[in-house]
C-alpha positions, -999 to +999 in steps of 0.1 A: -427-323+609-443-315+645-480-332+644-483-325+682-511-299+678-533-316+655-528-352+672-535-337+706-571-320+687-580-352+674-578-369+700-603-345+722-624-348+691-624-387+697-633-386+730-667-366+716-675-389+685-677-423+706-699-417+731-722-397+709-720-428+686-727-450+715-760-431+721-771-439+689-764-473+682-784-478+717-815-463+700-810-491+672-839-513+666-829-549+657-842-532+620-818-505+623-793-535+630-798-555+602-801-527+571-777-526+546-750-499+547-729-487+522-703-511+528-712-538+501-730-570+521-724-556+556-757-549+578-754-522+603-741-548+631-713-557+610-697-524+605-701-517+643-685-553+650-654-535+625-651-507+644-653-523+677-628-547+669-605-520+648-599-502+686-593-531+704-564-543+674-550-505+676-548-507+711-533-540+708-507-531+678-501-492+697-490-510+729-467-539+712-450-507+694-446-486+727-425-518+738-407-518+706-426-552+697-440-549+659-449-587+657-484-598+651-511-590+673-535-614+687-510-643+686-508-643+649-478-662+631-481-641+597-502-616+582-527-640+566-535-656+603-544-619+615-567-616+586-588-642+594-586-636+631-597-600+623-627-610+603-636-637+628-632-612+658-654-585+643-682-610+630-683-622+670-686-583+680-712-577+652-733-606+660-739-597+696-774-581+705-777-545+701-774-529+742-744-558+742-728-541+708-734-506+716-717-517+754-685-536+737-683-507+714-682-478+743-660-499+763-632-509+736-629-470+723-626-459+753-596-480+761-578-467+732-588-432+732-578-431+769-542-449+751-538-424+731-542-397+754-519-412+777-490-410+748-460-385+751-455-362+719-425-383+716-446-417+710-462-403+677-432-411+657-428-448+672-439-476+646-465-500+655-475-533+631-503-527+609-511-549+578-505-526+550-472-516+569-457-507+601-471-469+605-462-443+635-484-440+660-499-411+646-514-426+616-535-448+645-546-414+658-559-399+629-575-433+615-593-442+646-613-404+643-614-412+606-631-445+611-662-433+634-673-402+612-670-427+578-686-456+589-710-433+602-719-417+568-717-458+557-741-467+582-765-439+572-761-456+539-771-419+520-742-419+491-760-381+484-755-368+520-729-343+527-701-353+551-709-328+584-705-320+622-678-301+647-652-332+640-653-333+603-624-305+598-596-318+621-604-351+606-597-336+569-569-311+580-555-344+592-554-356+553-521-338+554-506-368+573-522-394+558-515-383+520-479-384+526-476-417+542-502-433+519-484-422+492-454-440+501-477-474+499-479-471+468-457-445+449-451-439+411-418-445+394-398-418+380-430-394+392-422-355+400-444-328+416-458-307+439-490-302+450-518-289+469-550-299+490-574-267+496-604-272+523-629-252+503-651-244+536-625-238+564-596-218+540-569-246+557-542-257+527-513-277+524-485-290+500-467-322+493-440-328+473-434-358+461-405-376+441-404-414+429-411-436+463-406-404+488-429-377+497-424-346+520-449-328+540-447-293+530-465-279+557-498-259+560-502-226+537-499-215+504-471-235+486-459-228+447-477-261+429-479-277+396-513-289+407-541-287+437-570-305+445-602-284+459-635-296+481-648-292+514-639-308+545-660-336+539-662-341+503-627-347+506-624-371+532-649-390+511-631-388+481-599-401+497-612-430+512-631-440+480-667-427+486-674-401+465-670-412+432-643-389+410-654-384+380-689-370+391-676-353+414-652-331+391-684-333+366-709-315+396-682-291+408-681-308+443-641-318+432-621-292+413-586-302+399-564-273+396-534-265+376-514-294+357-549-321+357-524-345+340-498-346+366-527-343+389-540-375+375-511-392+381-510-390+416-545-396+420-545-431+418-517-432+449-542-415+472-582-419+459-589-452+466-618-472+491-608-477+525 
């Protein structure tokens, strides 16, 4: 499947979100850096200090894999070792004083966003390390996008706000990418189906198929299904990453399940989960 379209969007829509975002974490008070978000114990600071740090370890990881190195990043030894280097890295970033944060922040984005847009088409499909497992390059694309408009809505810490703004659709039309490769994480034995993902606001659908441990991209359109799953833009980027709670949302029509709900149900688990 040819992602070259939507990977080239994304990334003109990353070069948007982080220097708007860096305008307003420079209007932060040290209040505004200290409240809670909806990340559970994490202040303001600390989710900028992830997101900071998250660039500078996908630039890091993107580059090793252009050179055909997926080893550790950061002079690591095993997975474990990363972790803690990772959590100590982006309690250091979040820690800093605000104009300091906001500053690393700008700086580190822009050094992958201007890595991603030096990639050739050809790149995409290149694996680079990452700790759930070694993904193309594309998935770093689509993450990094996914990452500023989430932990904004965290920051804003408003679980009731809608998901909104010019980047929010090519984040969720990317969905189409990340369904079928986080599927693959974590796939269901013997499972069988086919279904589809309908962005109630902008029209754009999709199909997967998917079949034990494998799942194919079916492309965008209207696919014969056993089941489909229907929200906005937003709501569904939400609900994939583990925001928006499920149940409630089928309850207040803000998530509609359609066709086969059992086999639908059976995949759910696969794709709805935090991140």
């Amino acid at each position: 499947m040819n992602y070259e379209k939507e990977l080239k969007t994304t990334i003109e829509a990353i070069g948007r979100e982080y220097p708007r975002l860096a305008g307003w974490f420079r209007g932060f008070s040290e209040e505004d850096w200290a409240a809670p978000t909806f990340c559970p114990e994490w202040t303001a600071a600390q989710v900028t200090g992830h997101i900071t740090f998250g660039g500078e370890f996908f630039a890091s990881s993107v580059r090793g894999g252009l050179k055909g190195d997926l080893g550790f990043p950061f002079g690591a030894t095993s997975r474990e070792e990363f972790m803690e280097i990772r959590l100590g890295k982006a309690k250091e970033i979040g820690a800093l004083a605000g104009p300091e944060l906001a500053d690393r922040f700008e700086a580190s984005t822009r050094d992958v966003t201007e890595l991603f847009a030096s990639l050739d088409p050809k790149d995409y499909e290149m694996k680079a390390w990452h700790r759930r497992t070694n993904f193309p390059i594309r998935r770093f694309i689509f993450s990094r996008l996914n990452e500023y408009l989430l932990h904004e809505w965290d920051i804003r810490n408003d679980p009731e706000a809608r998901l909104e703004g010019p980047s929010i659709p090519v984040a969720a039309a990317n969905l189409r990418q990340h369904c079928q490769l986080f599927y693959e994480l974590s796939p269901v034995e013997g499972f069988l189906g086919v279904f589809a993902f309908k962005l109630t606001d902008t029209g754009h659908r999709w199909a997967m198929r998917v079949e034990g441990d494998k799942a194919v991209d079916l492309g965008v359109g209207d696919h014969p299904t056993d089941a489909a799953f229907a929200a906005t833009s937003g709501d569904m980027l939400l609900l994939i990453t583990g925001r928006l709670p499920v149940e409630k949302s089928l309850a207040g029509g803000r998530f509609k399940i359609e066709g086969d709900e059992e086999l639908a149900r059976k995949l759910m688990p696969s794709l709805f989960f935090p991140l």
